[in-house]
C-alpha positions as CSV (number, residue, x, y, z in Angstrom):
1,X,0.0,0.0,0.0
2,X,1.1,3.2,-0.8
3,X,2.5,5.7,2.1
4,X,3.5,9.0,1.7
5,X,5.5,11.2,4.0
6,X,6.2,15.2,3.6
7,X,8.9,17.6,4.9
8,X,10.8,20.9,3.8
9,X,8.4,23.1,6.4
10,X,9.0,25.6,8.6
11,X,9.2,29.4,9.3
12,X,9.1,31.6,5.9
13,X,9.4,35.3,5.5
14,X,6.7,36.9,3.5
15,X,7.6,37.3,0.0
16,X,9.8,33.9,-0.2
17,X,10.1,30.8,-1.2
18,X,9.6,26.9,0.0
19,X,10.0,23.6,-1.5
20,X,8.0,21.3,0.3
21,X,8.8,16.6,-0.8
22,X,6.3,14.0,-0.7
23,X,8.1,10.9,-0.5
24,X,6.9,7.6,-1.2
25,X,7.1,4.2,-0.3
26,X,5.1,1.1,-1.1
27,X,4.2,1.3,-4.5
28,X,5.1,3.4,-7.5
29,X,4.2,7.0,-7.5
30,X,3.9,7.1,-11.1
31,X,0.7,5.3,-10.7
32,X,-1.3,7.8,-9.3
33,X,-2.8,11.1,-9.6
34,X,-1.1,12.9,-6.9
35,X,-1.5,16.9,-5.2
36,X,-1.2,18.7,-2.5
37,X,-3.9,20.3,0.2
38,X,-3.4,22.9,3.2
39,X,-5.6,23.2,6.3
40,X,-4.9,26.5,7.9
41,X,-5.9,26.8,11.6
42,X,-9.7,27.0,11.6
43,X,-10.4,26.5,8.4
44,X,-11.4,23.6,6.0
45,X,-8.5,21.2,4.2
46,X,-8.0,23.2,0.4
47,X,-7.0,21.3,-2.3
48,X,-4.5,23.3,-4.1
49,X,-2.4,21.2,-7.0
50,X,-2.9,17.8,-9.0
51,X,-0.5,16.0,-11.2
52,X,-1.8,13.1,-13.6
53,X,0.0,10.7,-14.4
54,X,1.9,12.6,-17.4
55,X,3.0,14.7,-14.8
56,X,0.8,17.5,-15.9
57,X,-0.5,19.5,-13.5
58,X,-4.2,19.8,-14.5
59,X,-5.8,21.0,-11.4
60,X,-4.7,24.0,-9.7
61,X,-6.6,26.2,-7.0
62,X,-7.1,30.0,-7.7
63,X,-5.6,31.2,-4.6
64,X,-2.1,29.5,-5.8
65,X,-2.3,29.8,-9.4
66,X,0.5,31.4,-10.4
67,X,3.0,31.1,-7.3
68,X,2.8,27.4,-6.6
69,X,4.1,24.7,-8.8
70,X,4.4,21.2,-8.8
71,X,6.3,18.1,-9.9
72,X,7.1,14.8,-9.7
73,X,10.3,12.5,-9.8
74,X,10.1,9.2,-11.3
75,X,13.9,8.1,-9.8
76,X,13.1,8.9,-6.6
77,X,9.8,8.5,-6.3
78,X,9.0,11.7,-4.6
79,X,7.1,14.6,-5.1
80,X,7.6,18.7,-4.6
81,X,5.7,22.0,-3.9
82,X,7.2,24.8,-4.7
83,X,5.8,27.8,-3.2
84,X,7.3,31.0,-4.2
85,X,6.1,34.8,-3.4
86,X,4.8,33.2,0.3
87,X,1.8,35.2,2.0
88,X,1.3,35.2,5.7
89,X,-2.4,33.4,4.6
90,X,-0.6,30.7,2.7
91,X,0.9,29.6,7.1
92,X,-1.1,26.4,7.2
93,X,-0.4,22.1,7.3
94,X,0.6,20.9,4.2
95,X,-0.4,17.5,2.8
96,X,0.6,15.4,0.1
97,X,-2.1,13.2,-1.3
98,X,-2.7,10.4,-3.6
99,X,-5.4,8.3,-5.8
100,X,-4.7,5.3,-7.7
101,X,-7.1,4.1,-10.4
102,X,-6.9,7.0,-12.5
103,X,-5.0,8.5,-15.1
104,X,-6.4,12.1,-14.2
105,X,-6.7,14.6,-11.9
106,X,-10.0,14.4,-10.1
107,X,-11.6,17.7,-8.7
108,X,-9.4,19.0,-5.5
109,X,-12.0,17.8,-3.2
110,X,-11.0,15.5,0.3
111,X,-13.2,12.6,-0.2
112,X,-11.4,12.2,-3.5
113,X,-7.9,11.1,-2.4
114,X,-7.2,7.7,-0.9
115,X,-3.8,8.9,0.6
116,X,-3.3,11.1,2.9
117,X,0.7,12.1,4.6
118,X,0.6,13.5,8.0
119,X,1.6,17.2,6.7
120,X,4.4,19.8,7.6
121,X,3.9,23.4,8.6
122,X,4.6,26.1,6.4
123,X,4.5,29.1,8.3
124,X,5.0,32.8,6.9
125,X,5.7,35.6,8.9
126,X,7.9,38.5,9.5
């Protein structure tokens, strides 16, 4: 079974930049459509980013579009987020996900992805 685990948080001035990994184990990430979601403290889990299985990210959240990025490596079997131009409203948990049994992205919604890592937090602040 596929198991995912994130790092790269931690404390961000406003303005910069973060690369957050997904790494997996279990089974091949290439397999499955894979993203990334935030919770921020008292709010609901956002789905920002999906990659298919091309490694085309198809699905990407408005309030990210533009500064956030994502990729995937084959050799390594890991995953990044890379976050540039970092708000204070982007400090929340960050999660990798995963769905097998599909080539493409479904909608960035939670009860979509079977995998869930136990997040990292990004915070940004002066």
């Amino acid at each position: 079974q596929l198991h995912v685990v994130e790092s790269g948080g931690g404390l961000v001035q406003p303005g910069g930049s973060r690369n957050l990994s997904c790494a997996a184990s279990g089974d091949i990430l290439d397999y499955y459509a894979i993203g990334w979601f935030r919770q921020a403290p008292g709010k609901e889990r956002e789905g920002l980013l999906c990659i298919n299985t091309g490694g085309a990210v198809t699905n990407s959240a408005v309030s990210v579009k533009g500064r956030f990025t994502a990729s995937r490596d084959s050799a390594k079997n890991t995953m990044y987020l890379q976050m540039n131009s970092l708000r204070p409203e982007d400090t929340a948990v960050y999660s990798c996900v995963a769905t097998g049994g599909t080539t493409s992205c479904p909608p960035l919604t939670v009860d979509e992805y079977d995998y869930w890592g136990q997040g990292t937090q990004v915070t940004v602040s002066s």
